[in-house]
C-alpha positions as CSV (number, residue, x, y, z in Angstrom):
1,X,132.7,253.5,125.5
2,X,130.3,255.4,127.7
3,X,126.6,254.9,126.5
4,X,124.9,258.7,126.1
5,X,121.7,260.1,126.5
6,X,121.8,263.4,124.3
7,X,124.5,265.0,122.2
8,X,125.4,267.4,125.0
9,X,126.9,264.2,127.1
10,X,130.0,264.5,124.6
11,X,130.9,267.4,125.7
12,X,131.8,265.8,129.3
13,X,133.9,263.6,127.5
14,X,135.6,266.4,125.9
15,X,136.1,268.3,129.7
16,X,137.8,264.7,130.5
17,X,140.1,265.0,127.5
18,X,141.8,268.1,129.1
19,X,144.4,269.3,127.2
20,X,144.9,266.8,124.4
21,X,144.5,267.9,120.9
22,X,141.2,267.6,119.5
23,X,141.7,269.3,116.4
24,X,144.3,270.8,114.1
25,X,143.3,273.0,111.3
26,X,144.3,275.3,108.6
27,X,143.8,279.0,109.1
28,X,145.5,281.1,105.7
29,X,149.1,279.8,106.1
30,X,149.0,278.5,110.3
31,X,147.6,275.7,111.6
32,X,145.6,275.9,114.4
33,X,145.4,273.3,117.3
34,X,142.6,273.4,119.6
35,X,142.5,271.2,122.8
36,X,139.3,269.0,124.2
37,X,139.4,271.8,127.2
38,X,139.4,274.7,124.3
39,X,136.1,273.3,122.5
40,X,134.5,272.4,125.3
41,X,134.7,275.7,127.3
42,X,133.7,277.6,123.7
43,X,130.9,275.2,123.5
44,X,129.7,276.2,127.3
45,X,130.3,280.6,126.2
46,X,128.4,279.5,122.7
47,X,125.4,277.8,125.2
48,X,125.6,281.6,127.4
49,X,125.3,283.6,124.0
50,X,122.5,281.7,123.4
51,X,120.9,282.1,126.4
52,X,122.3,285.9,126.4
53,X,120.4,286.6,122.9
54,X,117.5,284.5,124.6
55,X,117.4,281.4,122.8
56,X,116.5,278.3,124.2
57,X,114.7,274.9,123.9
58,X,113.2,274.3,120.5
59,X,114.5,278.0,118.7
60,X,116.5,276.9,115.5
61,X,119.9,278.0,114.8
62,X,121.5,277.8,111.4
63,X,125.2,276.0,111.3
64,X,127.0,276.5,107.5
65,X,130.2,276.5,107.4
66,X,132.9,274.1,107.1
67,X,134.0,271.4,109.6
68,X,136.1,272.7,112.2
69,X,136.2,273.1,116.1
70,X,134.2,276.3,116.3
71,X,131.2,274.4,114.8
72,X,131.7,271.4,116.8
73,X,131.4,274.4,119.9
74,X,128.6,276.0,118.3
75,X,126.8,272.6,117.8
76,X,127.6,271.1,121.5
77,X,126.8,275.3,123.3
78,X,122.9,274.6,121.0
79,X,122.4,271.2,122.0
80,X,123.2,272.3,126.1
81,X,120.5,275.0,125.6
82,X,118.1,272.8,123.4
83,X,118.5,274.3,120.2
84,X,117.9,272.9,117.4
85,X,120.7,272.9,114.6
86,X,119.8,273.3,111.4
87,X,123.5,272.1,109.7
88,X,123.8,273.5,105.5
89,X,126.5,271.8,103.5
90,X,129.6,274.1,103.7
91,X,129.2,273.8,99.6
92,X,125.5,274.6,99.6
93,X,124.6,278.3,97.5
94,X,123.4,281.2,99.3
95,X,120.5,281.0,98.0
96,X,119.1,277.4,99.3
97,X,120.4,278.7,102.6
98,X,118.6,281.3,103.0
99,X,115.3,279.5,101.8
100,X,116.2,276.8,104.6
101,X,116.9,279.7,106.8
102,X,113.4,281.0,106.2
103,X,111.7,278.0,106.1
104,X,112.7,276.5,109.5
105,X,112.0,279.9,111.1
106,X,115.9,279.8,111.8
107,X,116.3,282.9,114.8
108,X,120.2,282.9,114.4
109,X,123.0,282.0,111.3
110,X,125.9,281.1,112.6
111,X,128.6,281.0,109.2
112,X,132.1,281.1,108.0
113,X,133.2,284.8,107.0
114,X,132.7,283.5,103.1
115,X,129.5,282.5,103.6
116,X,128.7,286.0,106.0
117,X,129.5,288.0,102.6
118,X,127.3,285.6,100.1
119,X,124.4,286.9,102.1
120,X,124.9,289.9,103.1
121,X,121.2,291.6,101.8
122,X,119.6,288.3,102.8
123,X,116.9,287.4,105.6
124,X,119.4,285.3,107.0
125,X,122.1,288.5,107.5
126,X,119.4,290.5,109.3
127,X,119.7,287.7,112.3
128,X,122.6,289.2,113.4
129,X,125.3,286.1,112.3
130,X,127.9,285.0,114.4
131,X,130.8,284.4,112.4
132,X,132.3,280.7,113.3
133,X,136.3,282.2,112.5
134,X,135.6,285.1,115.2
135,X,133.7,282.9,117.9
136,X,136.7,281.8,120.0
137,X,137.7,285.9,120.5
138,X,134.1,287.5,120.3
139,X,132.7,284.7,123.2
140,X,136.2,285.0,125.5
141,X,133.9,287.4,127.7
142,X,131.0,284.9,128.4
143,X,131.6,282.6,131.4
144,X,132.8,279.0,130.5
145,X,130.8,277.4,133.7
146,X,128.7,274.6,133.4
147,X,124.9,275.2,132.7
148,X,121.9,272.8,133.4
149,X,120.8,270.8,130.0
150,X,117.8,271.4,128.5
151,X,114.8,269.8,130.0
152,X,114.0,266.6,128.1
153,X,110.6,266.3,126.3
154,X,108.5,263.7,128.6
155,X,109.6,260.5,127.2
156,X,112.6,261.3,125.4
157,X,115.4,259.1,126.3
């Protein structure tokens, strides 16, 4: 196994995994395969929005939702740009999120739909939420290249 430097390394191994299936999951009644290749291009469109709504090294995201290949995306696309993820238990009530949202000075939620309608008249909704179900089709438009990582904090490994 390949020794890494930062989270974002992974997501060259995912480029190498091509087309292989990476994940299969349940969607209502379908289940949904998504390949290395398919996560690691959303992950590079998720590391464009980011740099699109002008986030970058040190801003803080919000990740709650459950496990599944769009947060893997989202969580590879922040760590490209240097964002900190701030990851809520899937099962964790509105309203600790939003107190975690406001406390870590969170500038984007990124959420299931479910959790999108929990808050809807919170701090956290006013942040504009990307929806983790929707990300795949809403990001098809950014540009899957490759962008430089983050620079590293001076000794950071």
């Amino acid at each position: 196994m390949k020794e890494r430097s930062a989270v974002a390394g992974y997501l060259d191994d995912f480029q190498n995994h091509g087309g292989a299936c990476a994940y299969i999951q349940r969607r209502g009644y379908r289940a949904e395969r998504w390949s290395y290749r398919g996560v690691a291009e959303t992950a590079l469109r998720f590391a464009r929005e980011l740099e699109t709504r002008n986030l970058s090294k040190g801003d803080r995201v919000m990740l709650w939702g459950e496990n599944c290949a769009e947060w893997v995306a989202a969580f590879l696309g922040s760590a490209l740009r240097g964002v900190v993820v701030v990851p809520i238990d899937n099962g964790a009530s509105a309203d600790f999120a939003n107190r975690v949202f406001r406390q870590v000075g969170a500038r984007l939620l990124i959420c299931s739909r479910k959790h999108s309608e929990e808050i809807s008249s919170s701090p956290a909704s006013a942040s504009s939420a990307l929806i983790l179900e929707d990300i795949r089709h809403n990001l098809a438009d950014q540009p899957a290249r490759p962008i430089p990582p983050a620079v590293r904090c001076p000794g950071a490994p």
